[in-house]
N, C-alpha and C positions, 0 to 999 in steps of 0.2 A: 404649259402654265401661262395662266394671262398676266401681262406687266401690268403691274398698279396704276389706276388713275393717272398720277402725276409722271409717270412716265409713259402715257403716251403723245403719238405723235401729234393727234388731234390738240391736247392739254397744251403742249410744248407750243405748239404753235399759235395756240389762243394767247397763251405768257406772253409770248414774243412779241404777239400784236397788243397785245396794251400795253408794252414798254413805249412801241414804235407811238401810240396814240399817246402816252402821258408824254413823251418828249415834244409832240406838235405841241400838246396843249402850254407845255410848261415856255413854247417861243410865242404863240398865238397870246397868254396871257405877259410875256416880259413887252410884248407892242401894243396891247391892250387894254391892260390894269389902270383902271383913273388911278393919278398919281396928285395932283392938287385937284382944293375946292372939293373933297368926294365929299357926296352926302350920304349916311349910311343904307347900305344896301349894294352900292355901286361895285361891288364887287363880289357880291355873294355869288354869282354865279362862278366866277374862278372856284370860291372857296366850297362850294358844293361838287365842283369838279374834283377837286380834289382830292377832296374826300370820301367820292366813288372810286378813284384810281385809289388812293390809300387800301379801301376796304376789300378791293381786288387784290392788292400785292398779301394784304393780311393774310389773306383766305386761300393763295397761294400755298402760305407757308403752315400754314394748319394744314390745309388738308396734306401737304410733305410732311407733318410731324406726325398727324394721326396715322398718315398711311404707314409709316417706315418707323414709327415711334421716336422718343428723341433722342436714342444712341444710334436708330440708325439711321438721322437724319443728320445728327452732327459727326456721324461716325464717318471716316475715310480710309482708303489704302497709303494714303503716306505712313513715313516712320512714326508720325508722333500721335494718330492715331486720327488727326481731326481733319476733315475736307473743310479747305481752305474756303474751297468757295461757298459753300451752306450758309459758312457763319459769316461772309461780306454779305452775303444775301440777305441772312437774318439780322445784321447791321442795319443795313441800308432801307431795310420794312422798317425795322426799332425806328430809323432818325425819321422818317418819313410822317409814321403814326406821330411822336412826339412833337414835331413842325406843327402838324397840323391840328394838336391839342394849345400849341403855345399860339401861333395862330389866330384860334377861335377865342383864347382870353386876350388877346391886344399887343402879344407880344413878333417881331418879326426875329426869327432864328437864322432863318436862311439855310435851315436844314433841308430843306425840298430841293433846291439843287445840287446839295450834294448828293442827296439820294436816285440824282435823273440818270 
């Protein structure tokens, strides 16, 4: 039997490397970012970056929901029934997408590092 998309090895390792690239990006823009005098625009490129890595972790997590459905994506072998780590996973997309919607209206959350 073939293992699903999202678990293969190729998949796991594409994941891995756009963590390792949103983490460059996320120090490349804390040295970067105009922080005074910005005229608008001055940062749109961060914020289009970002918003590529967002729609990557998103799209992650769909295709782990469509492929395994969502009991047995949040489903685990511990006692209580849920993998722990699914749902830090699907946390960490949630705060990510959210940053980046508060973000694009004016607001800074500071959700995107937590999510790095």
């Amino acid at each position: 039997p073939r293992r699903p998309l999202t678990d293969q090895t190729w998949f796991c390792g594409l994941m891995s490397f756009e963590a390792f690239i949103n983490l460059v990006l996320l120090g490349a823009e804390a040295d970067a970012k105009c922080r005074n005098n910005c005229q608008p625009g001055d940062n749109a490129i961060w914020s289009t970056l970002d918003g590529l890595v967002a729609l990557v972790f998103a799209l992650d997590v769909v295709l782990a929901i469509a492929v395994m459905g969502p009991k047995g994506y949040m489903g685990g072998t511990e006692k209580c029934g849920f993998n722990f780590f699914r749902i830090f996973d699907l946390s960490l997309v949630a705060c990510r997408i959210f940053d980046f919607f508060l973000t694009r209206s004016g607001v800074s959350s500071g959700l995107k590092v937590v999510s790095a």
